[in-house]
C-alpha positions in Angstrom: 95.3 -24.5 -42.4 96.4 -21.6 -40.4 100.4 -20.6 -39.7 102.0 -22.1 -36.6 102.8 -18.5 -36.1 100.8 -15.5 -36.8 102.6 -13.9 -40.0 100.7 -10.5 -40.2 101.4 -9.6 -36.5 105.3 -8.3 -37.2 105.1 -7.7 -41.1 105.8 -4.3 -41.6 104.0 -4.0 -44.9 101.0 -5.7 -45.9 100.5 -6.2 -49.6 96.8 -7.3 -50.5 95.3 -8.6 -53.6 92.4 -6.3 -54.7 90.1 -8.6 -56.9 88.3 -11.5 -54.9 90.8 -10.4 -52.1 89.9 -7.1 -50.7 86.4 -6.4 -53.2 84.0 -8.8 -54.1 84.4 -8.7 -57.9 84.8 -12.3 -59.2 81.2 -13.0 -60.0 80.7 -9.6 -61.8 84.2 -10.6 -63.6 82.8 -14.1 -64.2 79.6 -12.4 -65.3 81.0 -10.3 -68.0 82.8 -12.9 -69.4 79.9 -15.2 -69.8 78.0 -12.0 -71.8 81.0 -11.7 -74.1 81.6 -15.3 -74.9 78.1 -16.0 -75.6 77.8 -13.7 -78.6 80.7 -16.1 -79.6 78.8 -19.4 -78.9 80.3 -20.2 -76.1 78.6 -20.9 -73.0 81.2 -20.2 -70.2 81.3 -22.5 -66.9 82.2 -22.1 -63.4 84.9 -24.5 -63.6 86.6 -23.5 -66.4 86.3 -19.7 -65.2 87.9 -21.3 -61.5 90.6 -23.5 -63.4 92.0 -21.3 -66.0 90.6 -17.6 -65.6 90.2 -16.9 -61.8 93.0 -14.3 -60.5 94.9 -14.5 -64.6 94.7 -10.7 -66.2 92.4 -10.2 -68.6 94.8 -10.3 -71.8 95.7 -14.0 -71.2 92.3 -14.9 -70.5 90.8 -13.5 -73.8 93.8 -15.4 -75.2 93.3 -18.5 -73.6 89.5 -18.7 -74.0 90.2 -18.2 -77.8 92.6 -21.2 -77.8 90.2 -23.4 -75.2 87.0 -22.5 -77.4 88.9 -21.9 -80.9 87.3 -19.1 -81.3 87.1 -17.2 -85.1 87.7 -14.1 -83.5 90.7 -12.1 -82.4 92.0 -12.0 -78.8 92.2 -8.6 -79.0 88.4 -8.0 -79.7 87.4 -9.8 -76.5 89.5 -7.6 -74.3 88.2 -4.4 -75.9 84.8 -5.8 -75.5 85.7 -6.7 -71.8 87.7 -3.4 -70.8 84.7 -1.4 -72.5 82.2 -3.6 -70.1 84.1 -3.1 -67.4 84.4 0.6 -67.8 80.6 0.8 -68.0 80.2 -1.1 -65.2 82.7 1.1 -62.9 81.2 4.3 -64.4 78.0 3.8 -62.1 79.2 1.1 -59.8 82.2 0.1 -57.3 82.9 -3.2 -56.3 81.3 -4.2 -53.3 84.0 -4.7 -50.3 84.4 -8.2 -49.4 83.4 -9.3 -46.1 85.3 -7.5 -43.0 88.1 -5.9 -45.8 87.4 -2.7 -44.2 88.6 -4.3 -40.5 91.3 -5.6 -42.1 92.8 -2.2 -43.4 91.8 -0.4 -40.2 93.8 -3.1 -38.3 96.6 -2.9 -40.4 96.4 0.7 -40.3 96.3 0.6 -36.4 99.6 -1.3 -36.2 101.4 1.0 -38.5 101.9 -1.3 -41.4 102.8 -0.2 -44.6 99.7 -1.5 -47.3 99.7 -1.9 -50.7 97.5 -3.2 -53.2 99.1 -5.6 -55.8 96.8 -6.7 -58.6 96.1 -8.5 -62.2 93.4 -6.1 -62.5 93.3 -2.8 -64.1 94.3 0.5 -62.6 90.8 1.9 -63.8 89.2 -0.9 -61.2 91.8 -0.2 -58.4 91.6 3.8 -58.3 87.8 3.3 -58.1 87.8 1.1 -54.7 90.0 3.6 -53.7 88.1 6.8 -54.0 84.6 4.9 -53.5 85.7 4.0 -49.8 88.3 6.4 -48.9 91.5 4.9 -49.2 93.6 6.9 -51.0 95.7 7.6 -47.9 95.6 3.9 -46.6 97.6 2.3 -49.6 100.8 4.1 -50.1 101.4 2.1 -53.1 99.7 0.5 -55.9 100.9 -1.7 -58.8 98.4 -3.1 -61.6 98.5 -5.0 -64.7 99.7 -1.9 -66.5 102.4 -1.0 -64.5 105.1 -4.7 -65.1 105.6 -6.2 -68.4 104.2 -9.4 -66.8 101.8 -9.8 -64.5 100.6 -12.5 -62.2 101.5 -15.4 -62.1 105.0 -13.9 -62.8 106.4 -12.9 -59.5 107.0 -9.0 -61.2 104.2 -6.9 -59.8 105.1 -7.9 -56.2 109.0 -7.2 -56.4 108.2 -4.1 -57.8 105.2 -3.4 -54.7 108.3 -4.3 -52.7 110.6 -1.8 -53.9 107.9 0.8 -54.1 107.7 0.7 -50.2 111.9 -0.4 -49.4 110.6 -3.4 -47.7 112.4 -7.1 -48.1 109.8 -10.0 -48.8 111.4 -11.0 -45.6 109.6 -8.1 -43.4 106.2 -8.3 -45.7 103.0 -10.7 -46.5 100.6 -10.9 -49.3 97.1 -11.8 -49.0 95.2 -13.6 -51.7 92.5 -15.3 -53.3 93.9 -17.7 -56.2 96.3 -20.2 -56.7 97.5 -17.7 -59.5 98.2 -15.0 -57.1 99.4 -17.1 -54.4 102.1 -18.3 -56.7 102.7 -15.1 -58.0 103.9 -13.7 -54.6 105.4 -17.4 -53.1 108.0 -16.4 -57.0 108.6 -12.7 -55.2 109.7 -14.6 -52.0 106.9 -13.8 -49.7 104.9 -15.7 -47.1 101.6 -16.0 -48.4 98.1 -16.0 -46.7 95.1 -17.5 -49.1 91.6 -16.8 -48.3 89.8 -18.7 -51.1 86.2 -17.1 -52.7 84.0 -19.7 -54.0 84.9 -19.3 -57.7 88.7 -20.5 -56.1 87.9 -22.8 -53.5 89.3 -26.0 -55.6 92.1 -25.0 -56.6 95.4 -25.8 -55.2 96.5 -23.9 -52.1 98.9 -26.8 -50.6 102.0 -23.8 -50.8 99.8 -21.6 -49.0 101.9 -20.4 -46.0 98.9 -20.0 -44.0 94.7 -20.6 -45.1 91.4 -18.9 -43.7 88.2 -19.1 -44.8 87.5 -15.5 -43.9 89.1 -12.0 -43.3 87.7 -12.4 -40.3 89.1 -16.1 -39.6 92.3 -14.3 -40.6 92.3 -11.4 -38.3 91.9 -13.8 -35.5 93.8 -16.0 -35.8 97.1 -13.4 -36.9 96.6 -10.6 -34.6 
């Protein structure tokens, strides 16, 4: 499904989810999860990851994996377990970009659009794609999971990405990868363009206002 009309061409802000979206970080995500549950005696799937964890921040999903798996052990010890993994992991590691994300920016860039990054994920995860592949200057705003009291799928982080540049929802788009995400920005009253990843690709995107199968599909298509 692709919009009747291109939506990025006129937006004058862009506002991108960062996990699954513009790096390629669900399977290491997915990964670490699998590690931690297993010392619990859980062994995680694919579809339960996709269904319930996919694009969710990782304080509801270490409380929903103890409710799903009634688990003896406190929420709170998986996400120190998964924020210390994580940490490890970005200590000698950034998340590899996800196909044609650095086309997308420059493209953006090119046509003077305002970018942000909007994400579920942690600011430790964000500042590190930053720095690892220059963009410090090319995102003029940020807003992560410890920045709003709620986070997606509650439409907060995106009003406040919205304020942040003095754009309506009216003159921006968001880009995602989840039904979680997608929803999260259709609440904040923006068009919304879904490019699914594998560990998303089943799950509802009928609100999408426009689907790709690629960045690249994307940039076609829109510009």
């Amino acid at each position: 499904m692709s919009a009747a009309t291109p939506l990025l061409k006129d937006a004058k802000a862009v506002l991108f989810d960062h996990d699954g979206t513009l790096v390629d970080s669900e399977e290491i995500h997915f990964t670490l999860w699998c590690e931690i549950l297993k010392e619990h005696g859980v062994t995680l799937s694919r579809h339960f990851y996709s269904e319930v964890m996919a694009g969710i921040p990782l304080v509801k999903n270490a409380y929903d994996a103890v409710d799903a798996f009634s688990l003896r052990v406190d929420a709170k010890v998986l996400i120190k377990k998964k924020q210390q993994r994580l940490k490890d992991f970005l200590s000698n590691n950034a998340f590899p970009l996800m196909p044609d994300a650095r086309m997308a920016v420059e493209r953006c860039l090119q046509r003077g659009q305002q970018l942000a990054i909007v994400t579920g994920g942690s600011r430790i995860a964000t500042d590190k794609t930053l720095s690892e592949y220059g963009w410090q200057r090319a995102f003029s705003v940020t807003v992560t999971v410890e920045d709003v009291k709620e986070s997606k799928p509650a439409p907060d982080c995106y009003k406040k990405a919205l304020s942040l540049l003095g754009v309506t929802a009216n003159e921006a788009v968001a880009v995602e990868d989840t039904e979680h995400g997608m929803q999260s920005a259709l609440d904040a009253n923006l068009r919304c363009i879904v490019i699914p990843t594998a560990l998303s690709s089943k799950q509802n995107f009928s609100k999408a206002s426009a689907q790709y199968n690629s960045l690249a599909t994307c940039l076609k298509n829109e510009y």
